[in-house]
Every structure is written in C-alpha cells, then in structure tokens.
TIBA-826182 format. One record per residue (C-alpha): residue number from 1; residue in three letters; x negated, z negated, y negated. Coordinates in steps of 0.5 Angstrom, whole numbers, plus 2048, in hexadecimal, padded with zeros to 3 digits. Layout:
REM residues N
+-----+------+-----+-----+-----+
| pos | code |   X |   Z |   Y |
+-----+------+-----+-----+-----+
| NUM |  ALA |   X |   Z |   Y |
...
+-----+------+-----+-----+-----+
***
This chain:
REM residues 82
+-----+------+-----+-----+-----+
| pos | code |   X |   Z |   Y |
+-----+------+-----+-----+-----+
|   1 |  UNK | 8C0 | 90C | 740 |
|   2 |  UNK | 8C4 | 912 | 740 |
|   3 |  UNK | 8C8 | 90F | 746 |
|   4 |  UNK | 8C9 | 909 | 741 |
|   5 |  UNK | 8CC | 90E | 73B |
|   6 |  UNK | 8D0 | 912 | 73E |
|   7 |  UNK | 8D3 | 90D | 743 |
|   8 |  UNK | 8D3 | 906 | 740 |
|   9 |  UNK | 8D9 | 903 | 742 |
|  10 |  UNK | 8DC | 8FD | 740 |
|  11 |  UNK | 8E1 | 8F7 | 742 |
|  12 |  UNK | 8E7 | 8F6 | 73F |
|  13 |  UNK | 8E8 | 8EE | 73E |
|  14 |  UNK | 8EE | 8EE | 739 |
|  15 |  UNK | 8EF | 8F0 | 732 |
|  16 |  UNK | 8ED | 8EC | 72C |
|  17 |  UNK | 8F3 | 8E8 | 728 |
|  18 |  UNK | 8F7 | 8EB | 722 |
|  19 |  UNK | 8F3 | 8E9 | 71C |
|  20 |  UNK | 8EF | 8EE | 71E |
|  21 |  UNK | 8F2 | 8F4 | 71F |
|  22 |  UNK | 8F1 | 8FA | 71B |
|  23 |  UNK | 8F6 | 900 | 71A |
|  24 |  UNK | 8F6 | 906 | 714 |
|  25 |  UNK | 8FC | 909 | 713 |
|  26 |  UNK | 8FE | 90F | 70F |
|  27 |  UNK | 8FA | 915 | 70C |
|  28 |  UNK | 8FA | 91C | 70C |
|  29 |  UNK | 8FF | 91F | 70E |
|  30 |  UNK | 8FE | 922 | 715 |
|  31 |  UNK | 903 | 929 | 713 |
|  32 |  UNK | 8FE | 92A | 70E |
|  33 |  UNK | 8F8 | 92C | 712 |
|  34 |  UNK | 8F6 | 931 | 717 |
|  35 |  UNK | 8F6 | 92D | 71D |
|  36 |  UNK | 8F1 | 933 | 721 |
|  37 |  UNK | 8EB | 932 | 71B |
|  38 |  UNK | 8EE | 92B | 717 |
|  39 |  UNK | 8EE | 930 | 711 |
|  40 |  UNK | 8F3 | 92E | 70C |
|  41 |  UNK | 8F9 | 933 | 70B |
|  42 |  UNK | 8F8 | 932 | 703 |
|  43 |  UNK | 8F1 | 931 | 702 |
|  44 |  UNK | 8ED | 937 | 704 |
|  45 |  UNK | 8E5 | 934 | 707 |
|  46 |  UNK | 8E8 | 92C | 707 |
|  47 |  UNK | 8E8 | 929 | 70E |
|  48 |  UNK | 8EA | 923 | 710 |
|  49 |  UNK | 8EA | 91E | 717 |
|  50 |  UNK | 8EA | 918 | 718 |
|  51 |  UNK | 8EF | 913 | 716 |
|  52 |  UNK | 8F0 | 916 | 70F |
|  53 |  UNK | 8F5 | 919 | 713 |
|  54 |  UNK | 8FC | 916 | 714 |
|  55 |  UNK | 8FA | 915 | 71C |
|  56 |  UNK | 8FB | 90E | 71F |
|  57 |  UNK | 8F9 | 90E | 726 |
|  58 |  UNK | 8F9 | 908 | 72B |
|  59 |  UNK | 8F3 | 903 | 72C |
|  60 |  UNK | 8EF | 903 | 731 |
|  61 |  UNK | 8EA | 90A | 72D |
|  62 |  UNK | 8EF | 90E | 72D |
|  63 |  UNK | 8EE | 90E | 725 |
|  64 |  UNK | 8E6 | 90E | 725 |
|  65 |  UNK | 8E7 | 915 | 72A |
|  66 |  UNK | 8EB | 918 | 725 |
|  67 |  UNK | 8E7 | 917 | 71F |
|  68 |  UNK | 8E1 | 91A | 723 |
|  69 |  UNK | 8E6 | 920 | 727 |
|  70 |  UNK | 8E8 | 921 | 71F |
|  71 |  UNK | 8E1 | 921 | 71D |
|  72 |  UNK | 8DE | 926 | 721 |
|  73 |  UNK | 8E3 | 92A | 720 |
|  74 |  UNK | 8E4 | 92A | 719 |
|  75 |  UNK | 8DB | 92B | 718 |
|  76 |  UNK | 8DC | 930 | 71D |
|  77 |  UNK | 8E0 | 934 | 718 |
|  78 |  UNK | 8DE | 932 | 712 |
|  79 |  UNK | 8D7 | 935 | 714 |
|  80 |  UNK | 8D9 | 93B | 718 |
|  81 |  UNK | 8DF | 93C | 712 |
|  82 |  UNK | 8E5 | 93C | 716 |
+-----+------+-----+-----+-----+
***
C-alpha cells in the first residue's frame, strides 16, 4: 500500500478535447506578496497561495503543485507569524 501511494505511476494516453479545458486567469498581483512567506505586502497577517494569485502555469499539475507548495508555505507562515 505505501509503495502504491508514493509510487503510483500513470500512462498518458492523450488529453481530452477542448470543451474541457479549464484555465483562471489574473488575481492578486505577485509584486504585491512576499514570495518567502505568501504574506502580503499591504496587509500585515493576510496570506495567500493558490490560484488567487495571478499565477498560470502549464497543464500537466504544475497548477495543483503551486497551490499546494504556496499552501504549505503560507500555513507555515501564518501559524509561526513569519
């Protein structure tokens, strides 16, 4: 079971059609959050990750990979205050 979680692989057999693509666009503006601690530069305490920041990345996870890389580092800093 732990081999199946940390080393699940998957073939890719294609992509599906364009009716299904999704994609978001804009939101907070990068150069307005501290990119060491997600905090933002306005707002002392106000932390952001995720797609509500103006970030688009490429398909394939890279965009479920900064949400969860941003997440971690803004809980980290919230809760340590940093």
């Amino acid at each position: 079971i732990c081999n199946i979680l940390t080393d699940w692989r998957f073939k890719i057999r294609g992509s599906k059609s364009w009716p299904s693509a999704q994609v978001t666009a804009g939101g907070v503006d990068t150069d307005q959050v501290n990119p060491f601690t997600m905090e933002s530069i306005l707002v002392k305490g106000l932390y952001f990750c995720g797609e509500i920041l103006d970030i688009d990345g490429s398909c394939g996870g890279f965009n479920l990979q900064w949400a969860w890389s941003s997440g971690y580092v803004a809980g980290e800093s919230a809760a340590t205050g940093h």
